[in-house]
PDB file of the backbone (N, CA, C, O) and the ligand in Angstrom, with CONECT records:
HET     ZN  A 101       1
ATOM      1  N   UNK A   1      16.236 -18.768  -8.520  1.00  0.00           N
ATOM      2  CA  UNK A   1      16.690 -17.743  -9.484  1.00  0.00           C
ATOM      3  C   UNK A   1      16.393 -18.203 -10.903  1.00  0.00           C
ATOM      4  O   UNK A   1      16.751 -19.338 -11.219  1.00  0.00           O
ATOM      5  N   UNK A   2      15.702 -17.342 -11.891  1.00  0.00           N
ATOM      6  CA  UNK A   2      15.598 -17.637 -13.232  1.00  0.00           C
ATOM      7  C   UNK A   2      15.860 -16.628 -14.245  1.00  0.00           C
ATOM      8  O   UNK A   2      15.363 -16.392 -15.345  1.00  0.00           O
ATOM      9  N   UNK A   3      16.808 -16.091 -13.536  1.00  0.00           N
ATOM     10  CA  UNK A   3      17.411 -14.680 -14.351  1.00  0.00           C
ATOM     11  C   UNK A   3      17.679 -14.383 -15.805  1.00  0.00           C
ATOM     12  O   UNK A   3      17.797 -13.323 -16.420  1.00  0.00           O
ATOM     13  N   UNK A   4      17.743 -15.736 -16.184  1.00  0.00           N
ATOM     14  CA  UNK A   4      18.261 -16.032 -17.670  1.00  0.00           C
ATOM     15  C   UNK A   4      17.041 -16.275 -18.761  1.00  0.00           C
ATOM     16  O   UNK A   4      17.128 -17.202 -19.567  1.00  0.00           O
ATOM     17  N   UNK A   5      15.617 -15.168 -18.733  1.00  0.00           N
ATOM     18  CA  UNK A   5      14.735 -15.221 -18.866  1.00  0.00           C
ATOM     19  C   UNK A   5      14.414 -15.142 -20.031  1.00  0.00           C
ATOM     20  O   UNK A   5      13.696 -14.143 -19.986  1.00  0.00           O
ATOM     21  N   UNK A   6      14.417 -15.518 -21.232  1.00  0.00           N
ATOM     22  CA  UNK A   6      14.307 -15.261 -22.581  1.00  0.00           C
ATOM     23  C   UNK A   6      12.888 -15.623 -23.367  1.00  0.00           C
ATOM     24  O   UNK A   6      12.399 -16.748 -23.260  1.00  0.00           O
ATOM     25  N   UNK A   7      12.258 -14.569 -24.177  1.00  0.00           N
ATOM     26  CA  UNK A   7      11.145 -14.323 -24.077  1.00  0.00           C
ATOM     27  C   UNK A   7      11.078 -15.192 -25.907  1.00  0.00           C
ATOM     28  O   UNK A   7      11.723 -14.793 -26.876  1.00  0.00           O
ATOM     29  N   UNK A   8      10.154 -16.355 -25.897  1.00  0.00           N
ATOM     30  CA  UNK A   8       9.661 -17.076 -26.537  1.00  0.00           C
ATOM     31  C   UNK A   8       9.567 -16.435 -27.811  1.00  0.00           C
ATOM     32  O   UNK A   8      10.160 -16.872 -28.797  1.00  0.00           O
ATOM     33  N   UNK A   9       8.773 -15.314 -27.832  1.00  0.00           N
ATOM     34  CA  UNK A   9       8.240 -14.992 -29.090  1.00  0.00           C
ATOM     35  C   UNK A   9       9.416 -14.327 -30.028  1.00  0.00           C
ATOM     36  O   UNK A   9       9.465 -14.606 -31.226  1.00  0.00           O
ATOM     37  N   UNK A  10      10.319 -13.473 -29.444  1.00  0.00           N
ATOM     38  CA  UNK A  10      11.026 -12.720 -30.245  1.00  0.00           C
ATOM     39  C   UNK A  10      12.538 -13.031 -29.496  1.00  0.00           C
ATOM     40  O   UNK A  10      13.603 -12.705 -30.019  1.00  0.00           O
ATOM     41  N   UNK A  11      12.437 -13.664 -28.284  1.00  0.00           N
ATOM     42  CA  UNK A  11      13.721 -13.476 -27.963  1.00  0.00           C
ATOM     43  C   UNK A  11      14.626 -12.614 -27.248  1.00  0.00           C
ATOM     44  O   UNK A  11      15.852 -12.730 -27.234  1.00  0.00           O
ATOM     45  N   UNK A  12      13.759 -11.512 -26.500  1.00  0.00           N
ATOM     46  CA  UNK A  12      14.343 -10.687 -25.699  1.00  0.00           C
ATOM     47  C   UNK A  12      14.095 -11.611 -24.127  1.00  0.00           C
ATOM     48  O   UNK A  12      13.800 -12.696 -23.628  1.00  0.00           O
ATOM     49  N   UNK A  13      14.612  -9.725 -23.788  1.00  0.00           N
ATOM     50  CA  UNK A  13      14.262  -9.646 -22.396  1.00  0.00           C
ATOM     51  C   UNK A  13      13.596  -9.746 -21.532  1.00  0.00           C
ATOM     52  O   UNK A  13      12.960  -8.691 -21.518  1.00  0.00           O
ATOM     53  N   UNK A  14      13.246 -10.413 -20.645  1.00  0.00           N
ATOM     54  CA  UNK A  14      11.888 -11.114 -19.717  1.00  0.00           C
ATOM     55  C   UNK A  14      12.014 -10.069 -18.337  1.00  0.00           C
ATOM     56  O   UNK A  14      13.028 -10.499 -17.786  1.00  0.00           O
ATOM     57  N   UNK A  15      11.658  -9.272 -17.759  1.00  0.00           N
ATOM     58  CA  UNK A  15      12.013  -8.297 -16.479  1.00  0.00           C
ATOM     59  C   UNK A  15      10.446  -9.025 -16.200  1.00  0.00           C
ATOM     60  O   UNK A  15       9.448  -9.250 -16.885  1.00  0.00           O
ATOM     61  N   UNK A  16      10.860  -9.239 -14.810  1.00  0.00           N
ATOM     62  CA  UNK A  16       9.599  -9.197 -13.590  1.00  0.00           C
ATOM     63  C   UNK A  16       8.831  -8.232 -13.319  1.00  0.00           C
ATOM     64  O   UNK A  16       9.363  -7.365 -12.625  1.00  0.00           O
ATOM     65  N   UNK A  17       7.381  -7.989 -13.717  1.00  0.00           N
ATOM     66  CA  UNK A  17       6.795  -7.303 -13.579  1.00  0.00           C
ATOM     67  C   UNK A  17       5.348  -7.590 -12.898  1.00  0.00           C
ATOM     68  O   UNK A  17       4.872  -8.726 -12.880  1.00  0.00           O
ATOM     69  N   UNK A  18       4.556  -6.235 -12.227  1.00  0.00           N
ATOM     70  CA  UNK A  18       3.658  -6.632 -11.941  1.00  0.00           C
ATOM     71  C   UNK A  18       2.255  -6.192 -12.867  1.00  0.00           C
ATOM     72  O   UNK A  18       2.257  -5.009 -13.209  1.00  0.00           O
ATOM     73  N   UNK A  19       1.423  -6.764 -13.175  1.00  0.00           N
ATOM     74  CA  UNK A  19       0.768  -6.967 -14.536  1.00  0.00           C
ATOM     75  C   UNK A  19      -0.959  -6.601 -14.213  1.00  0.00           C
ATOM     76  O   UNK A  19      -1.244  -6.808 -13.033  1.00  0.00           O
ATOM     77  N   UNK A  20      -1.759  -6.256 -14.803  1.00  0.00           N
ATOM     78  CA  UNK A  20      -3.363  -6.487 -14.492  1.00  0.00           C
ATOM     79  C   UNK A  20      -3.636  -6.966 -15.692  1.00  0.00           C
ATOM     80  O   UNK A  20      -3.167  -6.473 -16.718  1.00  0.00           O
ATOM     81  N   UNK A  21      -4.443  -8.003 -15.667  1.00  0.00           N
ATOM     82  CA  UNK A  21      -5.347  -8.425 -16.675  1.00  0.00           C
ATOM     83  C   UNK A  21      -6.807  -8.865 -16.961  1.00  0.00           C
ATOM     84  O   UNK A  21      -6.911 -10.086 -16.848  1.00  0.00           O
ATOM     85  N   UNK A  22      -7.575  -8.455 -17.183  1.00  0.00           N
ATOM     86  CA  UNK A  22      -9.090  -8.581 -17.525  1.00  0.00           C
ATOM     87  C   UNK A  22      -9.771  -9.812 -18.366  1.00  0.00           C
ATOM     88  O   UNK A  22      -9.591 -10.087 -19.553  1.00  0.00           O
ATOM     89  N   UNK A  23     -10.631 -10.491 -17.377  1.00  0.00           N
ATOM     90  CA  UNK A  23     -10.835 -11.940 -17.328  1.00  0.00           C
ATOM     91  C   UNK A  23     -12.403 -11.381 -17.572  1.00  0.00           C
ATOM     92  O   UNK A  23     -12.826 -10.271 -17.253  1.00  0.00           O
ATOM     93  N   UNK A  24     -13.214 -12.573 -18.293  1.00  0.00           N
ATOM     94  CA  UNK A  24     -14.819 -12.801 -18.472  1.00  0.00           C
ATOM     95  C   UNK A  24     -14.952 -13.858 -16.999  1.00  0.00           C
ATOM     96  O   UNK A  24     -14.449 -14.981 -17.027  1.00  0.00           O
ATOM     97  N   UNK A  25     -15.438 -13.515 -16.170  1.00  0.00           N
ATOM     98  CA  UNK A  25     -15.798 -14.848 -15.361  1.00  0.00           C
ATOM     99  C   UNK A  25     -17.716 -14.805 -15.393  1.00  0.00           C
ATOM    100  O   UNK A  25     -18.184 -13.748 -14.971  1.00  0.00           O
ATOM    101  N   UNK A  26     -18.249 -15.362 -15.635  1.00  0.00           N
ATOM    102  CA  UNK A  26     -19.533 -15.885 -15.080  1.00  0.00           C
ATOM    103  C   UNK A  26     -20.241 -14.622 -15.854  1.00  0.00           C
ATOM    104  O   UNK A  26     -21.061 -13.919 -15.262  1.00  0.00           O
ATOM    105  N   UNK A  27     -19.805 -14.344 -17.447  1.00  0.00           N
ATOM    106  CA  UNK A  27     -20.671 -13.271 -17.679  1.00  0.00           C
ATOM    107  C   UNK A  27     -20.135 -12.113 -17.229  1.00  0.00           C
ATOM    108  O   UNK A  27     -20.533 -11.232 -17.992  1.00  0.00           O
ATOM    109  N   UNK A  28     -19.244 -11.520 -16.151  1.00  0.00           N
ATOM    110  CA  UNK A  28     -19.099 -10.326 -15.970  1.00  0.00           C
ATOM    111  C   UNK A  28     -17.514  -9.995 -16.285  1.00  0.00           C
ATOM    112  O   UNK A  28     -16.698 -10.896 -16.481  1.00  0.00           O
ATOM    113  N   UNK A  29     -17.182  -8.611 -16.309  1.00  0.00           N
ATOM    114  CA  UNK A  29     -15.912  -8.599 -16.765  1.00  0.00           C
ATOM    115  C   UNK A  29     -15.327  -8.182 -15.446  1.00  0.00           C
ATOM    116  O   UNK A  29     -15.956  -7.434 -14.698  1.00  0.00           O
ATOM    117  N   UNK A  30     -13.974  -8.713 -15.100  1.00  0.00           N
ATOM    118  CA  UNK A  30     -13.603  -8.837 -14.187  1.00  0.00           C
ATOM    119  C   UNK A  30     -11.704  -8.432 -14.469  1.00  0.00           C
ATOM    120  O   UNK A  30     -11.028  -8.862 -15.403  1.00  0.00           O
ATOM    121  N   UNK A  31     -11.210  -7.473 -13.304  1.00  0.00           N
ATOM    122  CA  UNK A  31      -9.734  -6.694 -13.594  1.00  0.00           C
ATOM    123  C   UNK A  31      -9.291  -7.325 -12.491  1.00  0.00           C
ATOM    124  O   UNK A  31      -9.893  -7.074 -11.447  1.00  0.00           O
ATOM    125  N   UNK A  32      -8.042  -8.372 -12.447  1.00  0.00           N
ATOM    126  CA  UNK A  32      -7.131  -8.766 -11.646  1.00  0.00           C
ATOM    127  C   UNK A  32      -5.747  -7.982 -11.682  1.00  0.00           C
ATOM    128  O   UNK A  32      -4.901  -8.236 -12.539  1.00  0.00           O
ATOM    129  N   UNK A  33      -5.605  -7.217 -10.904  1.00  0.00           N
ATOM    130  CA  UNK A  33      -4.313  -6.728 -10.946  1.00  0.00           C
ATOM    131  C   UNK A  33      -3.252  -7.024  -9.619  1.00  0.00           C
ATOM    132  O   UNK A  33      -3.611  -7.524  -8.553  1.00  0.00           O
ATOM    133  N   UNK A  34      -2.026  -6.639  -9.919  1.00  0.00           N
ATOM    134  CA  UNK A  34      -0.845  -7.084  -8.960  1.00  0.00           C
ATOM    135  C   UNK A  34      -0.465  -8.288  -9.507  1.00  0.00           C
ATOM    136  O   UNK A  34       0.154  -9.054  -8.767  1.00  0.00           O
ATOM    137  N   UNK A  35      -0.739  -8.687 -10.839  1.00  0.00           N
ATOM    138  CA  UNK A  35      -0.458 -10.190 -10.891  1.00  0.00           C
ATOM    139  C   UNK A  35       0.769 -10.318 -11.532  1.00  0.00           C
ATOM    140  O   UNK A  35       0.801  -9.910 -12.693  1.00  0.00           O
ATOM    141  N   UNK A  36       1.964 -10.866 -10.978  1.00  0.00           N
ATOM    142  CA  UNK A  36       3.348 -11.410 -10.843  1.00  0.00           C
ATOM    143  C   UNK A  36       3.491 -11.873 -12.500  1.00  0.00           C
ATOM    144  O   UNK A  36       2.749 -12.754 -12.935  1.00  0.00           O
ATOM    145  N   UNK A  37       4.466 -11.230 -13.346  1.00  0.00           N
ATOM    146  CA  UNK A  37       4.576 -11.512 -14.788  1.00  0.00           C
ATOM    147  C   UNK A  37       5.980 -11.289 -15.140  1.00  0.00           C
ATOM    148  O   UNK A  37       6.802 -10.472 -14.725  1.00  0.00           O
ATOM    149  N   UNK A  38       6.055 -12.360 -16.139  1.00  0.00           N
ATOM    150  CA  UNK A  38       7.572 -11.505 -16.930  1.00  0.00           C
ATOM    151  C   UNK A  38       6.983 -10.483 -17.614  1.00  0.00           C
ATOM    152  O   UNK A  38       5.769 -10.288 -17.557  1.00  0.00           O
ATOM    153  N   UNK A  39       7.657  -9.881 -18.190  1.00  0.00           N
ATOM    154  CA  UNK A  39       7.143  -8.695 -19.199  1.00  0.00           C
ATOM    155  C   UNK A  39       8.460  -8.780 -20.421  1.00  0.00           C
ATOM    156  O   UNK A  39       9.593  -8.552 -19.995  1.00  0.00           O
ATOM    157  N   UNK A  40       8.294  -9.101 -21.899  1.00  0.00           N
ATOM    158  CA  UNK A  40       9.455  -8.659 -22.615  1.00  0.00           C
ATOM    159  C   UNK A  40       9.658  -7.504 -22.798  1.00  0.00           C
ATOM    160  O   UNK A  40       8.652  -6.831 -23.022  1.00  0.00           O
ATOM    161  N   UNK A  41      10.978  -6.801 -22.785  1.00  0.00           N
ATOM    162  CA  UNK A  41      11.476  -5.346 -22.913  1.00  0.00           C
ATOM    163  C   UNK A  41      10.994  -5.051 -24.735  1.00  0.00           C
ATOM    164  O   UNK A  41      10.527  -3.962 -25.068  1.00  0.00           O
ATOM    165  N   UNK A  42      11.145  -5.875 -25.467  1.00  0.00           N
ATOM    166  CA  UNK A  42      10.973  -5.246 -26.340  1.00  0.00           C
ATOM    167  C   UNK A  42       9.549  -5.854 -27.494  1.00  0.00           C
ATOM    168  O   UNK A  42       9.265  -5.345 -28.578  1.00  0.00           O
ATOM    169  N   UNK A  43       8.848  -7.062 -26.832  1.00  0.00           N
ATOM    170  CA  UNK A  43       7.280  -6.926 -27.653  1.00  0.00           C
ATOM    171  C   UNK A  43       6.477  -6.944 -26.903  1.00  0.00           C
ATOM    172  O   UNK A  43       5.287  -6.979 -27.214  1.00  0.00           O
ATOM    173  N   UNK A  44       6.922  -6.923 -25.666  1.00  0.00           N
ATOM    174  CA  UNK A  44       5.660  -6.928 -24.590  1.00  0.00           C
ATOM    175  C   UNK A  44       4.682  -7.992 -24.515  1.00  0.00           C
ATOM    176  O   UNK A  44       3.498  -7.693 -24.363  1.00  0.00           O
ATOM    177  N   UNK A  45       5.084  -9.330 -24.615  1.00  0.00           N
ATOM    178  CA  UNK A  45       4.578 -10.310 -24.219  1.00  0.00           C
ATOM    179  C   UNK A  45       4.656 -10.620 -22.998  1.00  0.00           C
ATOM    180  O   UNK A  45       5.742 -10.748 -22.432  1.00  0.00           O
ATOM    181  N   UNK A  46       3.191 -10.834 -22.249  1.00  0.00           N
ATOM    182  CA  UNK A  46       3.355 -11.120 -20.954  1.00  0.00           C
ATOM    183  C   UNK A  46       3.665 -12.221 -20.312  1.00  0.00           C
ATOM    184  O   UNK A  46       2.725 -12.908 -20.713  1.00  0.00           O
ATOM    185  N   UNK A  47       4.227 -12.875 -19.663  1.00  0.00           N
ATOM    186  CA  UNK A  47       4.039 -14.459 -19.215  1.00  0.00           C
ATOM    187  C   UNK A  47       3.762 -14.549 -17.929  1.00  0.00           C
ATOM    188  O   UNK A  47       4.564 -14.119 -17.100  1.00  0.00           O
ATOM    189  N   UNK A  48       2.439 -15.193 -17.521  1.00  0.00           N
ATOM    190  CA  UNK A  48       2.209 -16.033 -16.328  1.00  0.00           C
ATOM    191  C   UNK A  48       2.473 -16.954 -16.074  1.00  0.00           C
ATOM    192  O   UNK A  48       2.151 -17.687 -17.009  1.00  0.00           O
ATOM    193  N   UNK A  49       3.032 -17.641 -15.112  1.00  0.00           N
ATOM    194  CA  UNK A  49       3.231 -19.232 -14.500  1.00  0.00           C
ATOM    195  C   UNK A  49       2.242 -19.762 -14.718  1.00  0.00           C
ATOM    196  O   UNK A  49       1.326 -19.129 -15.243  1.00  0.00           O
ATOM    197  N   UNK A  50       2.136 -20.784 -14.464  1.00  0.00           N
ATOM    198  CA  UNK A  50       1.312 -21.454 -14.308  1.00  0.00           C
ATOM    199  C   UNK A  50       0.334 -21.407 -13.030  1.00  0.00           C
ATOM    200  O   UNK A  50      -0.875 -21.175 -13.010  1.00  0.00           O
ATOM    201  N   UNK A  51       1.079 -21.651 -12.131  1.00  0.00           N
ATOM    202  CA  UNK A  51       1.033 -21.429 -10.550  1.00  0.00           C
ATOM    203  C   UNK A  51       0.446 -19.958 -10.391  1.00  0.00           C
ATOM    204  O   UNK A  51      -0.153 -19.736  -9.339  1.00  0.00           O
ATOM    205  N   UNK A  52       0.546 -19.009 -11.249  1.00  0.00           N
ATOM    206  CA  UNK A  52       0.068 -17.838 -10.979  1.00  0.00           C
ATOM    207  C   UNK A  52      -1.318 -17.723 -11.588  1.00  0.00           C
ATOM    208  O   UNK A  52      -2.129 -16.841 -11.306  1.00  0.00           O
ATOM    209  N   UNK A  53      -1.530 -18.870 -12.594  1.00  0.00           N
ATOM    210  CA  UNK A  53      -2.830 -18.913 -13.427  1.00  0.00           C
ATOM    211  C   UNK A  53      -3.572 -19.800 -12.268  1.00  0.00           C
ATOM    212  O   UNK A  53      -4.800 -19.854 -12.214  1.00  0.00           O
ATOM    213  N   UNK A  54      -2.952 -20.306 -11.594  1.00  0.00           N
ATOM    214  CA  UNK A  54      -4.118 -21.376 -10.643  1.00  0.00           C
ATOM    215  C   UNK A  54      -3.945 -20.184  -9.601  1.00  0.00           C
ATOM    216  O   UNK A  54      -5.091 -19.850  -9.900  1.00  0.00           O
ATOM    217  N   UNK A  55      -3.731 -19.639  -9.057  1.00  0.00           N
ATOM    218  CA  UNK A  55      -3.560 -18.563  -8.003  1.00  0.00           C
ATOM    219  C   UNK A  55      -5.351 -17.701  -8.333  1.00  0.00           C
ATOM    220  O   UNK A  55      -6.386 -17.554  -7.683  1.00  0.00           O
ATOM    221  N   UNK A  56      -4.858 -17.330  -9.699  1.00  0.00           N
ATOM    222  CA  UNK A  56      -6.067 -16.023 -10.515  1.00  0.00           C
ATOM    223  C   UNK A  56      -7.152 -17.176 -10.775  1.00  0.00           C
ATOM    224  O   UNK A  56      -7.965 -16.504 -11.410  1.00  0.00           O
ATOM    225  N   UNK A  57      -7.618 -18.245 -10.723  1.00  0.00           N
ATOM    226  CA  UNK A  57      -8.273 -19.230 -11.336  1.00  0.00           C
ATOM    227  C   UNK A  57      -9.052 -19.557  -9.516  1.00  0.00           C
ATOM    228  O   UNK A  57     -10.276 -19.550  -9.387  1.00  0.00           O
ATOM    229  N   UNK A  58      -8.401 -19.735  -8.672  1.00  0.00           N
ATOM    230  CA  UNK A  58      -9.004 -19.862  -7.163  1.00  0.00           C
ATOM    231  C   UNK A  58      -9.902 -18.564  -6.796  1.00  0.00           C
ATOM    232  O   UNK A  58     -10.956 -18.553  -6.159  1.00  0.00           O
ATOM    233  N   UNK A  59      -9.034 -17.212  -7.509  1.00  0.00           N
ATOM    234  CA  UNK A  59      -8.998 -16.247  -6.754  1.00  0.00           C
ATOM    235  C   UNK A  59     -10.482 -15.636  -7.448  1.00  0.00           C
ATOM    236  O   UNK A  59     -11.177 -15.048  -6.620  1.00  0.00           O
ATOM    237  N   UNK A  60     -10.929 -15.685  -8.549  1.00  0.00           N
ATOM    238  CA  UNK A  60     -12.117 -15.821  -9.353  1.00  0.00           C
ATOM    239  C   UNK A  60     -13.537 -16.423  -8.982  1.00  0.00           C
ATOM    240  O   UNK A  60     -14.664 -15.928  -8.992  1.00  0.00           O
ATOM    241  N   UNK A  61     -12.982 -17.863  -8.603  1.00  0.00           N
ATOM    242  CA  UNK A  61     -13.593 -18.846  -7.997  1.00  0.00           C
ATOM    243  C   UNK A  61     -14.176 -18.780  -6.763  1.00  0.00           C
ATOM    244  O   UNK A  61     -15.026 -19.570  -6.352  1.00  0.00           O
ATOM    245  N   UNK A  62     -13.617 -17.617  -6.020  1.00  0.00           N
ATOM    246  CA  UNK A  62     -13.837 -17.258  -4.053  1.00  0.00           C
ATOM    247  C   UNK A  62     -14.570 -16.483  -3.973  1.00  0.00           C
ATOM    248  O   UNK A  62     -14.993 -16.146  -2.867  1.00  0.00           O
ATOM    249  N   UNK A  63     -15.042 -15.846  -5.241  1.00  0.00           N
ATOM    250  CA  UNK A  63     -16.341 -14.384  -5.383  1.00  0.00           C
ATOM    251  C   UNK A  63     -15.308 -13.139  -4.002  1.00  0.00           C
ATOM    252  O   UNK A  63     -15.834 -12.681  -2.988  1.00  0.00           O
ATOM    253  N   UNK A  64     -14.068 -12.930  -4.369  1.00  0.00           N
ATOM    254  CA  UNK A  64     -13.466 -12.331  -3.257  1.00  0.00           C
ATOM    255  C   UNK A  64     -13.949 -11.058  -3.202  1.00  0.00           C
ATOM    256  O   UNK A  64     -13.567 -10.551  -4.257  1.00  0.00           O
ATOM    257  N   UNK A  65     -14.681 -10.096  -2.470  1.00  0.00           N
ATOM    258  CA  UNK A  65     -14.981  -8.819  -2.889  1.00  0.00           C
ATOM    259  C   UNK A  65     -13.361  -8.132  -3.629  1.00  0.00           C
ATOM    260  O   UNK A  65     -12.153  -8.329  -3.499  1.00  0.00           O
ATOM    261  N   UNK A  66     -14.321  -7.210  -4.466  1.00  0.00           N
ATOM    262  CA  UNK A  66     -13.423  -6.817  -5.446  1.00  0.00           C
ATOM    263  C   UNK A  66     -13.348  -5.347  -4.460  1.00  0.00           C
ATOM    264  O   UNK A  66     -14.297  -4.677  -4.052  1.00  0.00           O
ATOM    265  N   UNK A  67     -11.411  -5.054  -4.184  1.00  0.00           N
ATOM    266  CA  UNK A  67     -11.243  -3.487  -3.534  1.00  0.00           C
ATOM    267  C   UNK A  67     -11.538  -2.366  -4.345  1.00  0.00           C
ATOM    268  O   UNK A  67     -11.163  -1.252  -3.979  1.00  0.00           O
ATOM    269  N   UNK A  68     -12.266  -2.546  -5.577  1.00  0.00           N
ATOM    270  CA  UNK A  68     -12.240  -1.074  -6.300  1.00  0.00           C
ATOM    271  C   UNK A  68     -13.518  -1.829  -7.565  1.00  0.00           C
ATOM    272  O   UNK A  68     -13.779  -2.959  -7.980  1.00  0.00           O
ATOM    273  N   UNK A  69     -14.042  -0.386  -7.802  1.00  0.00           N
ATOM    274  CA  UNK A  69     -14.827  -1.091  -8.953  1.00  0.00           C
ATOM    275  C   UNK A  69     -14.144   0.141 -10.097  1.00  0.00           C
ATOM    276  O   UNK A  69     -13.698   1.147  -9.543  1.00  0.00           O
ATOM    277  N   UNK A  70     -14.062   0.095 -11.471  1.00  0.00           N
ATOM    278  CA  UNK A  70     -14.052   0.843 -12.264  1.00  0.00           C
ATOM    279  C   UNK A  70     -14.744   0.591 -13.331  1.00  0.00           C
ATOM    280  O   UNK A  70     -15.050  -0.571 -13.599  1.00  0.00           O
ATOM    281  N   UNK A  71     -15.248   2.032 -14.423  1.00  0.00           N
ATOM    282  CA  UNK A  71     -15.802   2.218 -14.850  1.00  0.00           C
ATOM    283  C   UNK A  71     -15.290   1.905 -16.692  1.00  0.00           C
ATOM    284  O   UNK A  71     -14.410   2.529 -17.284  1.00  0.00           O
ATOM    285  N   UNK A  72     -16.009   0.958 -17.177  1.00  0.00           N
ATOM    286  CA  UNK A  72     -15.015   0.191 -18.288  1.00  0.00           C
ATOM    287  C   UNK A  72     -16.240   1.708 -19.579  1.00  0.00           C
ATOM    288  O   UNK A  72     -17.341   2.245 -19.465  1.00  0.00           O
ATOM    289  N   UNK A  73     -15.361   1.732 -20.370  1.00  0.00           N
ATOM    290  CA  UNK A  73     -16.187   2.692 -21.622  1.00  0.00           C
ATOM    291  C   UNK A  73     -16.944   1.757 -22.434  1.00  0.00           C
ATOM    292  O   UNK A  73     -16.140   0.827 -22.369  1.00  0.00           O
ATOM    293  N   UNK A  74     -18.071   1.223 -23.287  1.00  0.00           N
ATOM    294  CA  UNK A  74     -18.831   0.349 -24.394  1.00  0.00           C
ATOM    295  C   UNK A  74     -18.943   1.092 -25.542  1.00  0.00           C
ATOM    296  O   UNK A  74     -19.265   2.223 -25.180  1.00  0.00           O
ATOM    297  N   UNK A  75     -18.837   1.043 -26.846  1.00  0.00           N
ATOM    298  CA  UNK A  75     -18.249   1.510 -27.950  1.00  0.00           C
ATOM    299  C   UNK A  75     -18.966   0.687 -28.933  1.00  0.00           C
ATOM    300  O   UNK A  75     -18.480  -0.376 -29.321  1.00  0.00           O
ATOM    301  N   UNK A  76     -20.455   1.260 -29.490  1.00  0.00           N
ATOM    302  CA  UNK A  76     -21.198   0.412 -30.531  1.00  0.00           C
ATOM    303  C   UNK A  76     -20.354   0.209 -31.795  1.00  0.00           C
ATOM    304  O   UNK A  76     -19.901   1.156 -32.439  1.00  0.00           O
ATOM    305  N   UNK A  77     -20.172  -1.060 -32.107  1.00  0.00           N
ATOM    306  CA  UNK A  77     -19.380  -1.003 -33.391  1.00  0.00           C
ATOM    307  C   UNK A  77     -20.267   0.101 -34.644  1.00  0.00           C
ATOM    308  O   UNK A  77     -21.405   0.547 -34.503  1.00  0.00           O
ATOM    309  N   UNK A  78     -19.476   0.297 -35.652  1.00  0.00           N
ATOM    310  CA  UNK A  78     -20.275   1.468 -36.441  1.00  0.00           C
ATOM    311  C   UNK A  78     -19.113   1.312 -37.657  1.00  0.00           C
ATOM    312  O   UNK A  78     -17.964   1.625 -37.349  1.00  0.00           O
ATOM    313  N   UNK A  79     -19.337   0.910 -38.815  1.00  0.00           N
ATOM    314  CA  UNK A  79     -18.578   0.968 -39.825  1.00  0.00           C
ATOM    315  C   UNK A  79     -17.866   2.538 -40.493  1.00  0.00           C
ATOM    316  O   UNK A  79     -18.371   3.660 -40.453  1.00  0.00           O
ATOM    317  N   UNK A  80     -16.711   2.165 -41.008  1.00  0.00           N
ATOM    318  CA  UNK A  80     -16.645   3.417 -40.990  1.00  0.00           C
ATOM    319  C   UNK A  80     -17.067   4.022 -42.462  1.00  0.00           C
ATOM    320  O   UNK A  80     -17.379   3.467 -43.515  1.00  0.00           O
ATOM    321  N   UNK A  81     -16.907   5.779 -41.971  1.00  0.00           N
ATOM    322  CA  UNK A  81     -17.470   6.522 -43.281  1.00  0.00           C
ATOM    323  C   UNK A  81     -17.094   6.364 -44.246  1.00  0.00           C
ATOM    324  O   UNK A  81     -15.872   6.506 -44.220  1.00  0.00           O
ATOM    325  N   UNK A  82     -17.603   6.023 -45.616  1.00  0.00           N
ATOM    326  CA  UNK A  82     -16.626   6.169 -46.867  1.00  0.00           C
ATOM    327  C   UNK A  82     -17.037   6.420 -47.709  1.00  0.00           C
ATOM    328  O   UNK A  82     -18.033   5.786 -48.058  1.00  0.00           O
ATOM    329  N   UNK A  83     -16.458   7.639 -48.669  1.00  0.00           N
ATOM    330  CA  UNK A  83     -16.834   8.516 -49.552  1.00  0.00           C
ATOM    331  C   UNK A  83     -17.059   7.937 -50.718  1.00  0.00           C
ATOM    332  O   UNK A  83     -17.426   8.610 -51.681  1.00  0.00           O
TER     333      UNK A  83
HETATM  334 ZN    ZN A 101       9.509 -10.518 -26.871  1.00  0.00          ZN2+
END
């Protein structure tokens, strides 16, 4: 039990959540989701274990087929207009 979860940055609330996060591996961009996180209620800092970073760090490493592919948007940078 670690119920008494207090979130580093600001000091809230830590709730268990389940998280996706988007990793560069080997050049390609890569979406791990289901991954086990605190979440703060009020800045939304995420926290992984450690143990959950070596989990996503194997799981990278195994070339595991990926169950879904999705379609990410690319967005040429372009300064903006100014009068
Ligand atoms: Zn916080």
């Amino acid at each position: 039990m670690n119920d008494a979860s207090i979130c580093p940055s600001c000091g809230g609330t830590l709730e268990d959540r389940s998280i996706q996060i988007d990793f560069r591996y080997k050049g390609r961009l890569i979406v791990v989701e289901g991954i086990p996180a605190q979440v703060c209620k009020d800045c939304g800092e995420q926290l992984v274990s450690a143990s959950t970073s070596k989990d996503i760090d194997a799981l990278l490493e195994s070339g595991a087929r990926p169950s879904r592919q999705i379609t990410v948007p690319v967005l040429p940078f372009r300064h903006s207009a100014q009068a």
